[in-house]
PQR file of N, CA, C, O and H, with PARSE charges and radii, in Angstrom:
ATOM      1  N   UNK A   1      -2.366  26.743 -24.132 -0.4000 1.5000
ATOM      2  CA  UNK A   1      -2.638  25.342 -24.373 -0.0000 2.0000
ATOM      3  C   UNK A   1      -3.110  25.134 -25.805  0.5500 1.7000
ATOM      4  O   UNK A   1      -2.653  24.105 -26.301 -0.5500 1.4000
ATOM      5  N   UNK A   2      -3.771  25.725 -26.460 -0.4000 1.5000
ATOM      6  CA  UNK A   2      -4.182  25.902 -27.644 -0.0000 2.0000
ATOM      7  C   UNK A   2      -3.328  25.178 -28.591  0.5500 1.7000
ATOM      8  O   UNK A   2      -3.340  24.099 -29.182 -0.5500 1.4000
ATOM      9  H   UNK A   2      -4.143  26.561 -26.057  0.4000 1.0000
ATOM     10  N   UNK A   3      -2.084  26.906 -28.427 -0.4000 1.5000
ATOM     11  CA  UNK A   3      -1.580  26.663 -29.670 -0.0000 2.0000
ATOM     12  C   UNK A   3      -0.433  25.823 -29.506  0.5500 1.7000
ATOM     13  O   UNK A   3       0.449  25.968 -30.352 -0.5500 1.4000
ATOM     14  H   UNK A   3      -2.074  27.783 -27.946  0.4000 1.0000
ATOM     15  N   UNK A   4      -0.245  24.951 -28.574 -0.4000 1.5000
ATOM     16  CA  UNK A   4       0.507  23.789 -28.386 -0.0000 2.0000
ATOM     17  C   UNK A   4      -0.647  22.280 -29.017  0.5500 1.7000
ATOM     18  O   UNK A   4      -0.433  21.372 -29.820 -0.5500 1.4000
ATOM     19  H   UNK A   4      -0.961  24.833 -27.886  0.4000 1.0000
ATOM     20  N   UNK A   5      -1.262  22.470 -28.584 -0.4000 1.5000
ATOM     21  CA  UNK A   5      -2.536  21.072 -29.360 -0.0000 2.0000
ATOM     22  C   UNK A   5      -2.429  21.661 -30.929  0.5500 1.7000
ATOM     23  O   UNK A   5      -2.067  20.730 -31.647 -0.5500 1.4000
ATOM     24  H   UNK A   5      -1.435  23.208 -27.932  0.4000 1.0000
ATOM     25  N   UNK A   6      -2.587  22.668 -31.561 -0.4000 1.5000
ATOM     26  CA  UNK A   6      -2.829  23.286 -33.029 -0.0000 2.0000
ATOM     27  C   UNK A   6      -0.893  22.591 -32.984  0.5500 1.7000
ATOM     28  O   UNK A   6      -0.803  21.641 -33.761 -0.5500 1.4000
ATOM     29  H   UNK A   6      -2.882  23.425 -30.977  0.4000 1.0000
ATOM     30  N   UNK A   7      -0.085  22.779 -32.560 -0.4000 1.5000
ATOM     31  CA  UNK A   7       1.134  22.957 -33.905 -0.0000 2.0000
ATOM     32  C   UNK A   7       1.746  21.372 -33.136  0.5500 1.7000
ATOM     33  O   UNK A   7       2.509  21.340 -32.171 -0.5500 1.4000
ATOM     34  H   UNK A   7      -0.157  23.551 -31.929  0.4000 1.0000
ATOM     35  N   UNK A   8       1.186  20.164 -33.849 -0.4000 1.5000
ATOM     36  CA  UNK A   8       1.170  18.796 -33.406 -0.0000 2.0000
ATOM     37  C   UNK A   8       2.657  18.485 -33.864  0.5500 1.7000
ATOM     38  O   UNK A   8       3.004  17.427 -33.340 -0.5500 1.4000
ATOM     39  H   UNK A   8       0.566  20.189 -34.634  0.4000 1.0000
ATOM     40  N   UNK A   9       3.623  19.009 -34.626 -0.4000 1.5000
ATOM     41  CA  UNK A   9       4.731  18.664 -34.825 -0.0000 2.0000
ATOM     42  C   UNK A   9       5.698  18.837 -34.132  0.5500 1.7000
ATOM     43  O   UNK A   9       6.833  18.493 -34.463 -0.5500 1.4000
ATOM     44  H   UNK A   9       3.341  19.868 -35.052  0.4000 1.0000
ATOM     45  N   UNK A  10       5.268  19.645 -32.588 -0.4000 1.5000
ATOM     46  CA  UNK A  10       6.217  19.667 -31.644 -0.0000 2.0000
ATOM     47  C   UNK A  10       5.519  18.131 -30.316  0.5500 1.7000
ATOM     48  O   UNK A  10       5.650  17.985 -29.101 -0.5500 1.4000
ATOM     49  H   UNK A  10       4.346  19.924 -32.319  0.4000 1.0000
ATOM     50  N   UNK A  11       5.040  17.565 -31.055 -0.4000 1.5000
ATOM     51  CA  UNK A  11       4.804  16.159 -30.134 -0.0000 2.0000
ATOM     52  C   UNK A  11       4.346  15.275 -30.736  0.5500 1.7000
ATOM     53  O   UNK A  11       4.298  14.198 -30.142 -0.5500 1.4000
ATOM     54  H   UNK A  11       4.933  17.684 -32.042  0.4000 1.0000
ATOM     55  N   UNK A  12       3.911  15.327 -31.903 -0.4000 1.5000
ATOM     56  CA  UNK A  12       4.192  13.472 -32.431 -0.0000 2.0000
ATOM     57  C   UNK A  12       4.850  13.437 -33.758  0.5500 1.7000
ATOM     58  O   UNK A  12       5.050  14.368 -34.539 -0.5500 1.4000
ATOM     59  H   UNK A  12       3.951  16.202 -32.386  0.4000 1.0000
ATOM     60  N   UNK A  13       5.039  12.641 -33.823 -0.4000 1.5000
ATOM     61  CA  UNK A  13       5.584  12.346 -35.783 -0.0000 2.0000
ATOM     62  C   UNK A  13       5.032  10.603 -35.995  0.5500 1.7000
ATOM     63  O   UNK A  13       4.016  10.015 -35.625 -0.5500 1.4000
ATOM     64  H   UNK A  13       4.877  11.885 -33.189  0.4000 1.0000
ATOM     65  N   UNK A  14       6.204  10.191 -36.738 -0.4000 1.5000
ATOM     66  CA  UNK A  14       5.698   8.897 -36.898 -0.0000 2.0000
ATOM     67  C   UNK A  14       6.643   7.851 -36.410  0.5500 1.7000
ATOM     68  O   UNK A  14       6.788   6.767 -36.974 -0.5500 1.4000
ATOM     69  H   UNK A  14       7.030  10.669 -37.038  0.4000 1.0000
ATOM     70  N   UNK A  15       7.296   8.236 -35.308 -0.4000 1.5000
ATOM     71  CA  UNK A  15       8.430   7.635 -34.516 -0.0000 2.0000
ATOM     72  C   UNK A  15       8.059   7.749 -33.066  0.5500 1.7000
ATOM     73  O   UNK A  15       8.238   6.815 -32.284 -0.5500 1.4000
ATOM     74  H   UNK A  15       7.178   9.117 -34.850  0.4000 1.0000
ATOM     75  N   UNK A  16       7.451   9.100 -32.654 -0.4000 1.5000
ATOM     76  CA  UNK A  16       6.939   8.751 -31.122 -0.0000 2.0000
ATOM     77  C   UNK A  16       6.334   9.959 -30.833  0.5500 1.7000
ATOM     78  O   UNK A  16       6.602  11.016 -31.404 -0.5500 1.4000
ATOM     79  H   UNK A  16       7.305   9.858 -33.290  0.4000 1.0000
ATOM     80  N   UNK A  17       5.495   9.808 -29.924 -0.4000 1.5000
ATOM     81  CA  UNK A  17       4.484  10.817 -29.268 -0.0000 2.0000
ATOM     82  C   UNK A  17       4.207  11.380 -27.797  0.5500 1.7000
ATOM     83  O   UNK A  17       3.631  10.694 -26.952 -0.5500 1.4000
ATOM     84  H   UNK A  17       5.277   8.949 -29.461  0.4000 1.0000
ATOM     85  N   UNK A  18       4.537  12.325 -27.619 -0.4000 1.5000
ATOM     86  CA  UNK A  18       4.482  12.885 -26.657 -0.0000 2.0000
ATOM     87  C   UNK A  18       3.245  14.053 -26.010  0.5500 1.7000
ATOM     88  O   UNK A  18       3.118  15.253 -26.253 -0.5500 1.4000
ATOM     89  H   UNK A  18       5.005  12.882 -28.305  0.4000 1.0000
ATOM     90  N   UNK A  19       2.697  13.435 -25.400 -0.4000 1.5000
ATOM     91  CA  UNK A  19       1.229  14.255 -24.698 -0.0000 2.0000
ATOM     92  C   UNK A  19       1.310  15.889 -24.634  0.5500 1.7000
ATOM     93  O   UNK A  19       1.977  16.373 -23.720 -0.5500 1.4000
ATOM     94  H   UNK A  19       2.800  12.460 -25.203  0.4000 1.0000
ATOM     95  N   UNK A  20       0.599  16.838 -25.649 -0.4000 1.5000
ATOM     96  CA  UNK A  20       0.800  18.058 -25.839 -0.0000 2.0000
ATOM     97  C   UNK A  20       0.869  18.871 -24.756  0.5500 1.7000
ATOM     98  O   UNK A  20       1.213  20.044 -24.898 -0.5500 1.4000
ATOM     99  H   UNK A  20       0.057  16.445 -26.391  0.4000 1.0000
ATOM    100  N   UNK A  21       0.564  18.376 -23.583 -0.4000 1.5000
ATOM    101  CA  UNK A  21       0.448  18.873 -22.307 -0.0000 2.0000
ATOM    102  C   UNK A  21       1.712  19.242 -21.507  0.5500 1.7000
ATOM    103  O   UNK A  21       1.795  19.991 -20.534 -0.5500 1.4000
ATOM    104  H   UNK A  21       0.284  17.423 -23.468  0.4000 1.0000
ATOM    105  N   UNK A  22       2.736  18.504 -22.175 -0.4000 1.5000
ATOM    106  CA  UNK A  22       4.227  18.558 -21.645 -0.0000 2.0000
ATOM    107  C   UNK A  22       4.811  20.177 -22.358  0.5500 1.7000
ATOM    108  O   UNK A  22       5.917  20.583 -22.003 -0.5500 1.4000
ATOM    109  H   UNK A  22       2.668  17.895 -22.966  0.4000 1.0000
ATOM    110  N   UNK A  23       3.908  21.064 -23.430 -0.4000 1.5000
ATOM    111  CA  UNK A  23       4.549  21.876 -23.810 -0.0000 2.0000
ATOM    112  C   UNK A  23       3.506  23.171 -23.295  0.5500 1.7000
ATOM    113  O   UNK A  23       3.367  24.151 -24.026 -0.5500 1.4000
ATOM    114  H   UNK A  23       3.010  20.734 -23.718  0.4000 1.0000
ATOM    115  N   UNK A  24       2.920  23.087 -22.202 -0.4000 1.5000
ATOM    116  CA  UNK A  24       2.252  24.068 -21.333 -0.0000 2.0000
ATOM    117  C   UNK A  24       2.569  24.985 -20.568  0.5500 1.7000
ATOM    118  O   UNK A  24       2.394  24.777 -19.367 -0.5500 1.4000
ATOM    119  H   UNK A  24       3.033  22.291 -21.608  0.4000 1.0000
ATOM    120  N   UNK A  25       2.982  25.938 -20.883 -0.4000 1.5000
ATOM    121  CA  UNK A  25       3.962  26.653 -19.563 -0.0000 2.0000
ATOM    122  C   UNK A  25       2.341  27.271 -18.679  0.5500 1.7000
ATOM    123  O   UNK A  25       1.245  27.759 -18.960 -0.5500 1.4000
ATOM    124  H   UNK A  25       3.124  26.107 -21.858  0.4000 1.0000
ATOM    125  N   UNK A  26       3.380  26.709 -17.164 -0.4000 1.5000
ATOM    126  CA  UNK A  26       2.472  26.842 -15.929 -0.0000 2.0000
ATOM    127  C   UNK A  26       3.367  28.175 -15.338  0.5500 1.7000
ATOM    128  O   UNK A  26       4.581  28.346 -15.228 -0.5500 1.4000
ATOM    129  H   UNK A  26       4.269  26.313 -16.937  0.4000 1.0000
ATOM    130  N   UNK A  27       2.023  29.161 -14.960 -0.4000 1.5000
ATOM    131  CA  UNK A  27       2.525  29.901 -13.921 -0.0000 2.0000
ATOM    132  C   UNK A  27       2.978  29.527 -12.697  0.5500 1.7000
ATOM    133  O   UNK A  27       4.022  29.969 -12.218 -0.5500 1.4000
ATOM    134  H   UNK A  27       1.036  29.023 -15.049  0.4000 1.0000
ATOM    135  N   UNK A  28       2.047  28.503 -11.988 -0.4000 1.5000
ATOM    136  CA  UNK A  28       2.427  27.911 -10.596 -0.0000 2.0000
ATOM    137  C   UNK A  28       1.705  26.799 -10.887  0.5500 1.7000
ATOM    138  O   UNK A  28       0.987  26.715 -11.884 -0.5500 1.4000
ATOM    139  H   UNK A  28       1.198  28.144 -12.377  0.4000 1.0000
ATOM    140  N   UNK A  29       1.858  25.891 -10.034 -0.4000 1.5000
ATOM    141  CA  UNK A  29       1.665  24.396  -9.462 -0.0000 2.0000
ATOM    142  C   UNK A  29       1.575  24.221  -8.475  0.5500 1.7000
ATOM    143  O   UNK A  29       2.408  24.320  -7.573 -0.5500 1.4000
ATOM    144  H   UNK A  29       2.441  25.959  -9.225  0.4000 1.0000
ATOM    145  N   UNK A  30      -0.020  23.768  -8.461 -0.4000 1.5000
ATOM    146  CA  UNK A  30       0.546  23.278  -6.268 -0.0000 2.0000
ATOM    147  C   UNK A  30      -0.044  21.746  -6.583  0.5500 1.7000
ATOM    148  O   UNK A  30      -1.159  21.416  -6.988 -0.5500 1.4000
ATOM    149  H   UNK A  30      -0.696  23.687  -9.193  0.4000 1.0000
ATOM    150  N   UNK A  31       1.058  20.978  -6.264 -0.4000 1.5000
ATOM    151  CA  UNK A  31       0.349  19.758  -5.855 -0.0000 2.0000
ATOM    152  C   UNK A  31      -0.292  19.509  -4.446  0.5500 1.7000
ATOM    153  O   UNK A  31      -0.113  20.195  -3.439 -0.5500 1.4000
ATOM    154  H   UNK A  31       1.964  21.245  -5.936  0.4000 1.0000
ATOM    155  N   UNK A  32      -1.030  18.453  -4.567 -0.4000 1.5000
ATOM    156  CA  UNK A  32      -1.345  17.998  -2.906 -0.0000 2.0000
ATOM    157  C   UNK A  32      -0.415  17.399  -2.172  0.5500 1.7000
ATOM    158  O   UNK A  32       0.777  17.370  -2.477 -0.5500 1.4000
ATOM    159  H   UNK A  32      -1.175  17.896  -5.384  0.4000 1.0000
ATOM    160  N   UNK A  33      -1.037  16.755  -0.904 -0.4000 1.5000
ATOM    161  CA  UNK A  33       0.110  16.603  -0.266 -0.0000 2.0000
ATOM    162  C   UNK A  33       0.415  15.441  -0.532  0.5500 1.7000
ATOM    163  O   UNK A  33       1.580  15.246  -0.879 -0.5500 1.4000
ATOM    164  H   UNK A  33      -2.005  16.778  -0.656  0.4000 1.0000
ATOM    165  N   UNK A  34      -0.451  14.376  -0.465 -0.4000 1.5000
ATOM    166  CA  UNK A  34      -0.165  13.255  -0.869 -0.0000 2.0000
ATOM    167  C   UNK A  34      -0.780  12.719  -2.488  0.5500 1.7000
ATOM    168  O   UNK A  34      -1.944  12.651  -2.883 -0.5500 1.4000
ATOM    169  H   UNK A  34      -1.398  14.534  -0.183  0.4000 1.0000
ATOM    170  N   UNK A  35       0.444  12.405  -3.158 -0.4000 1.5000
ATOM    171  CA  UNK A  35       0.073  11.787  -4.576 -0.0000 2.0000
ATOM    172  C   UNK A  35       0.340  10.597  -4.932  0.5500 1.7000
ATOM    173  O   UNK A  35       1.096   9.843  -4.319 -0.5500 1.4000
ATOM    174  H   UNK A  35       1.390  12.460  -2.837  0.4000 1.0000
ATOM    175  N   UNK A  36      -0.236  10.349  -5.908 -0.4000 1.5000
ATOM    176  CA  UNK A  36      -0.595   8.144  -5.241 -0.0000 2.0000
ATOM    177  C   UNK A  36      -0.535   8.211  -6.528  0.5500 1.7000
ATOM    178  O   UNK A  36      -1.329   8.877  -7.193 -0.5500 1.4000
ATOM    179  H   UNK A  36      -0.850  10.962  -6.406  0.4000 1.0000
ATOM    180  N   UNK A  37       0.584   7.404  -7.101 -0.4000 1.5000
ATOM    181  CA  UNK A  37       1.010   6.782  -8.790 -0.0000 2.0000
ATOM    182  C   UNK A  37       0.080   5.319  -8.958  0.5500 1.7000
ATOM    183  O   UNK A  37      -0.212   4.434  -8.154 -0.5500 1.4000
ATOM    184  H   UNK A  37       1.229   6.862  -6.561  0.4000 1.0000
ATOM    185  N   UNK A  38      -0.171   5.498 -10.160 -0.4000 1.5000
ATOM    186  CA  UNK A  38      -0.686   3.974 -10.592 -0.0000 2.0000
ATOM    187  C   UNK A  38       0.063   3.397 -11.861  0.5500 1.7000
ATOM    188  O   UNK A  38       0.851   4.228 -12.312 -0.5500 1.4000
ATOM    189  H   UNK A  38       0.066   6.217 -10.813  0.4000 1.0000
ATOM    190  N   UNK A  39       0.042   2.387 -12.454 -0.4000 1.5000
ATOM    191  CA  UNK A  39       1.018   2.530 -13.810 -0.0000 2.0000
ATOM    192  C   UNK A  39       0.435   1.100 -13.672  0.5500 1.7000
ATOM    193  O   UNK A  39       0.190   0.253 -12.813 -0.5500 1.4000
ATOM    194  H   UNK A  39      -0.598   1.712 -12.088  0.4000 1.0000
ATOM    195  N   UNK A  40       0.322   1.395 -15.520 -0.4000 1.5000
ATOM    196  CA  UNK A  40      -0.404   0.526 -16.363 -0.0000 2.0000
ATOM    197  C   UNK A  40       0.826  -0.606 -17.106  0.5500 1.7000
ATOM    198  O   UNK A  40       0.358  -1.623 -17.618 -0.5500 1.4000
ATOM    199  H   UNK A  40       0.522   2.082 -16.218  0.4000 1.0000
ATOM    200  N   UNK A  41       1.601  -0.508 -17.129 -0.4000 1.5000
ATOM    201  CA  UNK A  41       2.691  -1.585 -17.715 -0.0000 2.0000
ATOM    202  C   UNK A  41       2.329  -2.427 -17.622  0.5500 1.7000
ATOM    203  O   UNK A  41       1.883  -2.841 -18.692 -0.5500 1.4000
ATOM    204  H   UNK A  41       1.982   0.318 -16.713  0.4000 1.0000
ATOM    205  N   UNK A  42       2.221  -3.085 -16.824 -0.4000 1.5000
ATOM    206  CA  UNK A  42       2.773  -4.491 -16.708 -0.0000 2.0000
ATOM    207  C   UNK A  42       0.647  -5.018 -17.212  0.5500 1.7000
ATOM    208  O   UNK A  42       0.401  -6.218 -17.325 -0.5500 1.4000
ATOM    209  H   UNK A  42       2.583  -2.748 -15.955  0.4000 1.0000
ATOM    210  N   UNK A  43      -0.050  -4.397 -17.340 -0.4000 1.5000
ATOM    211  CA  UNK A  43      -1.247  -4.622 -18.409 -0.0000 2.0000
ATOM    212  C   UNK A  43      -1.624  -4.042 -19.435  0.5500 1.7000
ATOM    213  O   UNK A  43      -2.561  -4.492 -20.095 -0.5500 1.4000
ATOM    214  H   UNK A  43       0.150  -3.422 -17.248  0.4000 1.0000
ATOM    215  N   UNK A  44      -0.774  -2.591 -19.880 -0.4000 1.5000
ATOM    216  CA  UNK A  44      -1.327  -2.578 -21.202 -0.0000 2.0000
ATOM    217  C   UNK A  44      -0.054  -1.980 -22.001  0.5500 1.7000
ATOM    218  O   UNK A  44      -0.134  -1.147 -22.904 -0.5500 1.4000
ATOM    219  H   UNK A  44      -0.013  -2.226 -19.344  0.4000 1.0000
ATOM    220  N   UNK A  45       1.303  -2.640 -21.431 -0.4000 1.5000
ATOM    221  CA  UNK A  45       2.259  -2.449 -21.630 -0.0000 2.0000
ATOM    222  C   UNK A  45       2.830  -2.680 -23.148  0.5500 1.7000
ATOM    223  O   UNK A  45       3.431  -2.048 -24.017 -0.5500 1.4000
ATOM    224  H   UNK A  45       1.368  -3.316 -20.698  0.4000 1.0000
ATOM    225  N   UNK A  46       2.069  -4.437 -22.846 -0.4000 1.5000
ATOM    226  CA  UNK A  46       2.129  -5.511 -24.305 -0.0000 2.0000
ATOM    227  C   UNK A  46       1.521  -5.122 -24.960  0.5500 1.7000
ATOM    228  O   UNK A  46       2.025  -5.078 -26.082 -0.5500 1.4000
ATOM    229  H   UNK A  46       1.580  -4.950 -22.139  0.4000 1.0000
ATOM    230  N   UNK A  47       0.288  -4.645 -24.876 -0.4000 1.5000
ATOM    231  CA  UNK A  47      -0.926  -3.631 -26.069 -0.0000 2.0000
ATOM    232  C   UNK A  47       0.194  -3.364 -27.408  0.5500 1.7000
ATOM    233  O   UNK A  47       0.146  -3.634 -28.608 -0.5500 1.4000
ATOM    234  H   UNK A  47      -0.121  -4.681 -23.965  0.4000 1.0000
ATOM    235  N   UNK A  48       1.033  -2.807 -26.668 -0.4000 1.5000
ATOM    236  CA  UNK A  48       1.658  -1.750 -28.094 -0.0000 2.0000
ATOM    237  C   UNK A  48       2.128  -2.866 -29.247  0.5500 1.7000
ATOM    238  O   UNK A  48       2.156  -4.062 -28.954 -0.5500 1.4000
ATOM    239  H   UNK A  48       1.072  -2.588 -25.693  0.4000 1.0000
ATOM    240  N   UNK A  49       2.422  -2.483 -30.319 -0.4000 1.5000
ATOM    241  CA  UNK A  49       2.932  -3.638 -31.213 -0.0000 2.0000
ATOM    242  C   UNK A  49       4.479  -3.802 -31.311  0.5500 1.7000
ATOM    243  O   UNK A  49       5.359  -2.960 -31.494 -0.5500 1.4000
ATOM    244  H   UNK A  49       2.399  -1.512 -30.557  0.4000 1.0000
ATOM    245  N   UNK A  50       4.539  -5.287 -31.112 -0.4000 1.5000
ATOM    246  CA  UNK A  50       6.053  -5.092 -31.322 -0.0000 2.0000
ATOM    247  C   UNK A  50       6.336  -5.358 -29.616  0.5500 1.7000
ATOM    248  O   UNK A  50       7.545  -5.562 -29.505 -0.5500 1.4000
ATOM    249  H   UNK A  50       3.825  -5.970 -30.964  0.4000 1.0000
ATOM    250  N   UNK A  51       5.859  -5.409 -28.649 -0.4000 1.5000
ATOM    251  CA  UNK A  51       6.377  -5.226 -26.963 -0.0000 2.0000
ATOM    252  C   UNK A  51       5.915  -6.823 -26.409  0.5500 1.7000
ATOM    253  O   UNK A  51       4.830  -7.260 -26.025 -0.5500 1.4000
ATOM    254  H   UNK A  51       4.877  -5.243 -28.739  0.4000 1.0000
ATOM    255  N   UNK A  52       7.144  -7.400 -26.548 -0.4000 1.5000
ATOM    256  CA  UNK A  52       6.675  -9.317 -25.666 -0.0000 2.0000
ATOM    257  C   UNK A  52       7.371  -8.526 -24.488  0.5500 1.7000
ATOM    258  O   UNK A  52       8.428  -7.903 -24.584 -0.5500 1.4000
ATOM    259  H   UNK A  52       8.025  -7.045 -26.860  0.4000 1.0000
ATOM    260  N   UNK A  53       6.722  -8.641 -23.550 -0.4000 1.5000
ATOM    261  CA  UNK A  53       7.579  -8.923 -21.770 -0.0000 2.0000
ATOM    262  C   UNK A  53       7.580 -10.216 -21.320  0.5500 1.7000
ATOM    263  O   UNK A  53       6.677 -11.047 -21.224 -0.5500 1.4000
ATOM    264  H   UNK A  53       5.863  -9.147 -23.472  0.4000 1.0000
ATOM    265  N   UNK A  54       9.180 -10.253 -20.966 -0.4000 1.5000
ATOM    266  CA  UNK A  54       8.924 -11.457 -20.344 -0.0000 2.0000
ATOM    267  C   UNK A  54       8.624 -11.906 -18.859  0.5500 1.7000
ATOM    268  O   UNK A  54       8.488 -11.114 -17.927 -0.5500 1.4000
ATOM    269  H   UNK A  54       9.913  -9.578 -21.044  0.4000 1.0000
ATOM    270  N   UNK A  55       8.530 -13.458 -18.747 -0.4000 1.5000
ATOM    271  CA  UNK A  55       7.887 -13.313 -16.402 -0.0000 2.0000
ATOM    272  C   UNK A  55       9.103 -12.501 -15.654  0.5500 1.7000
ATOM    273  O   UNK A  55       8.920 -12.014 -14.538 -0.5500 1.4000
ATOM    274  H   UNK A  55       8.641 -14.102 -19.504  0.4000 1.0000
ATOM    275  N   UNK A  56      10.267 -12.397 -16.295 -0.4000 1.5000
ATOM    276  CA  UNK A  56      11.445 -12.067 -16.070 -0.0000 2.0000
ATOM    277  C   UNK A  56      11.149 -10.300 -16.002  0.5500 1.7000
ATOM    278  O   UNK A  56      11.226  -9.620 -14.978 -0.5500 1.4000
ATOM    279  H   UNK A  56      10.416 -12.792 -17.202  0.4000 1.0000
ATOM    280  N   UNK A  57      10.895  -9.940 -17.002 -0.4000 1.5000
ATOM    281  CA  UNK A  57      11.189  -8.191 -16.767 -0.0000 2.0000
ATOM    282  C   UNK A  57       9.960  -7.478 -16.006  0.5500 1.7000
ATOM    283  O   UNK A  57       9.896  -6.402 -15.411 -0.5500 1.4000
ATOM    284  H   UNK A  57      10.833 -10.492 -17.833  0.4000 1.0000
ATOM    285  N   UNK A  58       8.914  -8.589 -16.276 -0.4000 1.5000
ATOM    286  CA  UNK A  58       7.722  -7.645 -15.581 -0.0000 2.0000
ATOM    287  C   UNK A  58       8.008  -8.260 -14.169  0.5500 1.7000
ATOM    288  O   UNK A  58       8.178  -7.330 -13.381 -0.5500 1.4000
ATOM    289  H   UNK A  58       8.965  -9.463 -16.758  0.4000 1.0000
ATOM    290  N   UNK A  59       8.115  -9.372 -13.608 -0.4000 1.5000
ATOM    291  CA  UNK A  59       8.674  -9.028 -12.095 -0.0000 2.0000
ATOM    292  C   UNK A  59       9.620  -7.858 -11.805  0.5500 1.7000
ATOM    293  O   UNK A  59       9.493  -7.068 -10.870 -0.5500 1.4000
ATOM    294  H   UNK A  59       7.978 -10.127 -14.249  0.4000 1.0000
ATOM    295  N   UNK A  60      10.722  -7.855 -12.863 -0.4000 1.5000
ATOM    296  CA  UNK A  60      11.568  -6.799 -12.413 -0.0000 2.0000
ATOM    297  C   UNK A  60      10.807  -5.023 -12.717  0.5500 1.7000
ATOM    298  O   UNK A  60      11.073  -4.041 -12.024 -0.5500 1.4000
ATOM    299  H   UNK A  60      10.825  -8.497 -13.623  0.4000 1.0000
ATOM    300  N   UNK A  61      10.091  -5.033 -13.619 -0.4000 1.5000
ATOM    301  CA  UNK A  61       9.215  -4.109 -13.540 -0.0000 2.0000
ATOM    302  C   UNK A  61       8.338  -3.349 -12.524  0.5500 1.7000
ATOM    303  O   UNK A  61       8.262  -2.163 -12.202 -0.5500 1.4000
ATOM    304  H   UNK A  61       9.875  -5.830 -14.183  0.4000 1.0000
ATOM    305  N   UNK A  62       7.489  -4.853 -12.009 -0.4000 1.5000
ATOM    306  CA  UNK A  62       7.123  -4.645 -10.814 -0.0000 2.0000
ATOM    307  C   UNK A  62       7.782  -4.071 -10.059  0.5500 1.7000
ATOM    308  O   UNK A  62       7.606  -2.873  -9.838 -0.5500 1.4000
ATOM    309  H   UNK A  62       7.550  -5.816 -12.271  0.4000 1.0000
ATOM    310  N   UNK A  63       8.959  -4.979  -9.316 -0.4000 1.5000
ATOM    311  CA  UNK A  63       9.597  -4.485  -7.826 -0.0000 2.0000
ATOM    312  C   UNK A  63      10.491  -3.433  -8.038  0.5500 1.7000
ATOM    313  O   UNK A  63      11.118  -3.233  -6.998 -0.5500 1.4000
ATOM    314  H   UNK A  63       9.102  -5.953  -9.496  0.4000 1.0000
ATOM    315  N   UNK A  64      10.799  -2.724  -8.876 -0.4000 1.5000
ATOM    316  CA  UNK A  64      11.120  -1.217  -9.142 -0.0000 2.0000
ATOM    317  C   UNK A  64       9.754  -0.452  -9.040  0.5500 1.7000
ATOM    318  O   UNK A  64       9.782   0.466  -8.220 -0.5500 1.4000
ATOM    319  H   UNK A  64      10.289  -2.886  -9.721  0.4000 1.0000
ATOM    320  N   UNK A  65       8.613  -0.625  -9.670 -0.4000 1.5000
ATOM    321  CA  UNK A  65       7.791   0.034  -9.065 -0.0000 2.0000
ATOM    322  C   UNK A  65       7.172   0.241  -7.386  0.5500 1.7000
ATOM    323  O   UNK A  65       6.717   1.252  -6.851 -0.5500 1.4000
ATOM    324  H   UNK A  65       8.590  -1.371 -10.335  0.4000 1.0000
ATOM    325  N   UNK A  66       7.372  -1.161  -6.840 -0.4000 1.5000
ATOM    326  CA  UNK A  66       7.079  -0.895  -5.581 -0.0000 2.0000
ATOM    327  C   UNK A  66       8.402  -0.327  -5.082  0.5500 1.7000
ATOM    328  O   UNK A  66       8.141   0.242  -4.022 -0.5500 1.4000
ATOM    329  H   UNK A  66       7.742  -1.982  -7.275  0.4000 1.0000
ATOM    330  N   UNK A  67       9.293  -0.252  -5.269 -0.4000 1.5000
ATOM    331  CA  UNK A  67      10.531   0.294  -4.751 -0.0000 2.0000
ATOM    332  C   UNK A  67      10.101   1.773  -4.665  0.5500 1.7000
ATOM    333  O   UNK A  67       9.922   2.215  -3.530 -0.5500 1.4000
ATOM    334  H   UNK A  67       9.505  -0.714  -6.130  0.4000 1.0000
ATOM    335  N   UNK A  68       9.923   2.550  -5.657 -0.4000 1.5000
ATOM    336  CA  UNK A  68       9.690   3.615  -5.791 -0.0000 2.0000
ATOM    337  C   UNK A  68       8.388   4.488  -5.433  0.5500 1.7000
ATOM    338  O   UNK A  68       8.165   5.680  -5.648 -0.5500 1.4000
ATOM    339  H   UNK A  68      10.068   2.192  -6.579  0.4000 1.0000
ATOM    340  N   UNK A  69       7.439   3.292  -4.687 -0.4000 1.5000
ATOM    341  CA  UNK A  69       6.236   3.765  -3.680 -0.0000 2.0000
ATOM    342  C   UNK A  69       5.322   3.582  -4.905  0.5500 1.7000
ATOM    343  O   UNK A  69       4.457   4.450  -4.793 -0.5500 1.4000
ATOM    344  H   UNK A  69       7.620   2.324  -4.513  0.4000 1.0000
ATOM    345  N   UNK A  70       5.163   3.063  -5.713 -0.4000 1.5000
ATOM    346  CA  UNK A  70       4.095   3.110  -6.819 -0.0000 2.0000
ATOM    347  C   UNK A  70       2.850   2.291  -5.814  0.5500 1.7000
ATOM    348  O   UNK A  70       3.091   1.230  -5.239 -0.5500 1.4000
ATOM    349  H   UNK A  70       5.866   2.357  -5.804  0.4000 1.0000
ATOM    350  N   UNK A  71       1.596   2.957  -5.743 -0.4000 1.5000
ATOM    351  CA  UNK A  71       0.822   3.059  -5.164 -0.0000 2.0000
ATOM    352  C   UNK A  71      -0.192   1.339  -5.774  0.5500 1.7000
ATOM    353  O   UNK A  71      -0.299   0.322  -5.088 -0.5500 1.4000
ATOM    354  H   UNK A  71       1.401   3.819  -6.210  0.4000 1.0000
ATOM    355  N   UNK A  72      -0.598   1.485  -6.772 -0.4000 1.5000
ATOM    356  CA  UNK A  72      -1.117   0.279  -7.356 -0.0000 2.0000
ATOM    357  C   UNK A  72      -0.426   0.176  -8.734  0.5500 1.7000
ATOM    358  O   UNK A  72      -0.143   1.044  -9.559 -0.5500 1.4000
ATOM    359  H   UNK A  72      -0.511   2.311  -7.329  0.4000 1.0000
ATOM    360  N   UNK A  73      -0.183  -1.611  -8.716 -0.4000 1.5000
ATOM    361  CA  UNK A  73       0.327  -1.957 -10.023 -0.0000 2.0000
ATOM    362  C   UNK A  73      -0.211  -2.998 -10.700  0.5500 1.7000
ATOM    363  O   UNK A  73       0.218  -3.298 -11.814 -0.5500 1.4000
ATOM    364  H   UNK A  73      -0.412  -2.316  -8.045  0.4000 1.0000
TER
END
């Protein structure tokens, strides 16, 4: 984990960023049994600069998330 956080040019630049955690190699994984998604879009979606949603995509935002069992939205 280290030396994935130390060599930052394999996950951000100045175009986009990706959580250093994605370059972790896992021996094993156990998830639980039940895992419960939450997702922040449709409130801190607009945060970013540059991102208008409209009533139009964040409904459709929404009901793809509940489609897909998203737990709270």
């Amino acid at each position: 984990m280290v030396s994935a956080m130390k060599d930052s040019t394999r996950w951000k630049n100045d175009s986009w960023w990706v959580s250093p955690y994605n370059f972790i190699e896992e021996t094993s994984v156990e998830f639980p049994k039940d895992i419960e998604f939450e997702d922040i879009t449709l409130r801190d979606g607009e945060q970013q600069a540059g991102v208008v949603l409209r009533k139009e995509d964040k409904m459709e935002i929404a009901l793809k998330l509940a489609e897909i069992g998203v737990e709270r939205i």
